[in-house]
C-alpha positions in Angstrom: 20.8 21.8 -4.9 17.4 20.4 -4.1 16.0 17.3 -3.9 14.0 15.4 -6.4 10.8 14.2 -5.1 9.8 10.7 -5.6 5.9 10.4 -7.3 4.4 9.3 -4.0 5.9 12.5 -2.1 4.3 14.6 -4.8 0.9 12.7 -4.5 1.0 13.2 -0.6 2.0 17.6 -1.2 -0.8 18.0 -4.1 -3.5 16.2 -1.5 -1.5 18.9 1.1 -1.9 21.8 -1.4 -5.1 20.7 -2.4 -6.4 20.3 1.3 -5.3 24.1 1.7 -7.1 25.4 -1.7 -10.3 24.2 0.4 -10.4 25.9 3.5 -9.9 28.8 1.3 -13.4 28.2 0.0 -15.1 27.9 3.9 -16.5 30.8 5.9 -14.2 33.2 6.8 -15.1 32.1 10.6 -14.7 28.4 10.1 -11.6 28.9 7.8 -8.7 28.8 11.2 -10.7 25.4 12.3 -10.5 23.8 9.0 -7.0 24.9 9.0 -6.0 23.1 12.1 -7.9 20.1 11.1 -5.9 19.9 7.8 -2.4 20.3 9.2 -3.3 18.1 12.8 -4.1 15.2 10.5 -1.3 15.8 7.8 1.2 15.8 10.9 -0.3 12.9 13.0 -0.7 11.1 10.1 2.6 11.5 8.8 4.8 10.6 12.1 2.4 7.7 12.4 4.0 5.3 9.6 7.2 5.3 7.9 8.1 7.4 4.4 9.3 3.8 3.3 6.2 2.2 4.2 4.5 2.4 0.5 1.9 0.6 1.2 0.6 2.5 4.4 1.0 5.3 2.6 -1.0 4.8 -0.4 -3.6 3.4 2.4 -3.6 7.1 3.6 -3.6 8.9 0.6 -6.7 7.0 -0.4 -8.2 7.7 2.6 -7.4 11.6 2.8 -8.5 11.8 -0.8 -11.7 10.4 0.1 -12.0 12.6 3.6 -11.1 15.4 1.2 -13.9 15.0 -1.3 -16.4 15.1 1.6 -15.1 18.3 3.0 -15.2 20.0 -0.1 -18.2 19.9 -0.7 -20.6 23.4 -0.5 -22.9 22.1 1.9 -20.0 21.4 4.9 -19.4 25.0 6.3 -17.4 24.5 9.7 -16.0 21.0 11.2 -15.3 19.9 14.9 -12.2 20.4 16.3 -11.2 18.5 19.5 -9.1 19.4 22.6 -6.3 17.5 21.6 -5.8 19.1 18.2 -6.0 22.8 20.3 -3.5 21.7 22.8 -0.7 20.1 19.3 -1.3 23.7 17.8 -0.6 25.4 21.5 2.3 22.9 21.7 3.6 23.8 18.1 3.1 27.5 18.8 4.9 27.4 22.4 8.1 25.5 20.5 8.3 28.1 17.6 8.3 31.4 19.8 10.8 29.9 22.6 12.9 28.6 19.7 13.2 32.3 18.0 
């Protein structure tokens, strides 16, 4: 049995999904940056304010829709990706193998 999905949780996947469709269309080289960059900012962003909080989360669809539209766009190849973003994927890593 699953679950419906209210319209705001399939706003927030298709920004997900369509996040994903464009790091398919960056350099081969860049492509595992971009990729961190997208799911670092979907998970920060999501633990940082509630799934009840509407409001905050229209705020950051906006916002990611906007981000979005930049970093599609031919002319960005590659994006900066800090320390603390490397250490939450080592982290997430580190959790999945020890939990296998």
């Amino acid at each position: 049995m699953s679950v419906r999905k209210s319209g705001l949780q399939k706003e927030v996947l298709a920004l997900y999904r369509r996040a994903l469709r464009m790091v398919r269309t960056k350099p081969a080289l860049t492509q595992p940056k971009f990729l961190l960059f997208v799911r670092y900012n979907f998970h920060t962003q999501a633990s940082s304010v509630s799934p009840r909080d509407v409001a905050a989360v229209e705020h950051l669809l906006r916002r990611g829709r906007r981000q979005l539209e930049i970093y599609e766009q031919p002319s960005v190849r590659d994006c900066q990706i800090s320390q603390t973003m490397n250490d939450w994927e080592q982290s997430r890593r580190g959790s999945r193998t020890t939990s296998q």
